[in-house]
C-alpha positions in Angstrom: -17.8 -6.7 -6.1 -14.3 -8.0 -6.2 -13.1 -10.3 -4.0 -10.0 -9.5 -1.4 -7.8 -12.2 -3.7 -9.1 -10.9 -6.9 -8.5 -7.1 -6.0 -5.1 -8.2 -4.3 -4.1 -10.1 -7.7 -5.9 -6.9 -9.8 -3.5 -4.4 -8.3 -0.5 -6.5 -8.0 -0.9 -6.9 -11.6 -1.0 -3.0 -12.0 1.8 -2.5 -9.8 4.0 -4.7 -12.0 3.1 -3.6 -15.1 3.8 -0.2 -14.1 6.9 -0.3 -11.6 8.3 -4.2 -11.5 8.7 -6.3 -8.5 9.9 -3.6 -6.6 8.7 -0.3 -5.7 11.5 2.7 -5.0 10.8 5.3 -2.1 10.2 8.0 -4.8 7.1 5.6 -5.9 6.4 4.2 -2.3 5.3 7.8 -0.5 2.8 8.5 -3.9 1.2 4.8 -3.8 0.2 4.2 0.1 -1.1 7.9 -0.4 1.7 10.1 2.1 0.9 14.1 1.1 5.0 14.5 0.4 8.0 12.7 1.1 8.5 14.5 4.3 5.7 12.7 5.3 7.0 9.4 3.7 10.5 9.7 6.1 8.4 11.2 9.0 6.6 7.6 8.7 9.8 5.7 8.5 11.8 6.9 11.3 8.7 6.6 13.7 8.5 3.1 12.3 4.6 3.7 10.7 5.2 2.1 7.4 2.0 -0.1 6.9 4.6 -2.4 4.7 7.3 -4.2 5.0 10.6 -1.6 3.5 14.2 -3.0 2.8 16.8 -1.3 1.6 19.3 -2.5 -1.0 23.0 -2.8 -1.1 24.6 0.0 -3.1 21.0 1.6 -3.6 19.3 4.6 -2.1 16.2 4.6 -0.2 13.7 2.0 0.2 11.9 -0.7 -1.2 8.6 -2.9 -1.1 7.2 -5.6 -3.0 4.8 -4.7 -5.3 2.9 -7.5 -3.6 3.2 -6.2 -0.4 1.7 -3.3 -1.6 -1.1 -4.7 -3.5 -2.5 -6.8 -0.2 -2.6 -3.8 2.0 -4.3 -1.6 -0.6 -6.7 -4.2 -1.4 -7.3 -5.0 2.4 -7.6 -1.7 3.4 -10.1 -1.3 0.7 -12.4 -3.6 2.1 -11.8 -2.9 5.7 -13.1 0.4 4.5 -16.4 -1.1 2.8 -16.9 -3.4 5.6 -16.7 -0.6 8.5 -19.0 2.0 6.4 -21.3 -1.2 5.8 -21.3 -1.4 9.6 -22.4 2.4 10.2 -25.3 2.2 7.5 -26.8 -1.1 9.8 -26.7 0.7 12.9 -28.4 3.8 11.4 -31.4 1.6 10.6 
């Protein structure tokens, strides 16, 4: 199994191959999994947004850093391994 750095680095590395430092709104809402961009805005105007978002002068919409994006995929990844981990020990 990967380690949180290794998967962080893995996925960053994805990210920028595939969208550069920064990721655009339209990309955003797909990547940290929203079920539309309804959802995505929803998340923003109650201030939900598990990333830091900027926006950009002269630009629409928001951004993140691919590497912001990367940690809290690759944390929330093993947050997730660690808590079903947990369950199976307290079924023995």
């Amino acid at each position: 199994m990967l380690s949180l750095g290794d998967l962080t680095a893995e996925l960053e590395n994805e990210l920028l191959d595939r969208y550069g430092l920064m990721l655009p709104s339209r990309v955003l809402w797909k990547v940290l999994g929203y079920p539309s961009s309804a959802a995505w805005r929803q998340s923003i105007s109650r201030g939900s947004v598990p990333i830091p978002i900027f926006r950009l002068a002269g630009r629409s919409g928001y951004f993140a850093l691919s590497r912001d994006v990367a940690t809290w995929m690759a944390e929330a990844r093993v947050n997730a391994v660690e808590k079903v981990n947990t369950k199976s020990e307290l079924l023995l």
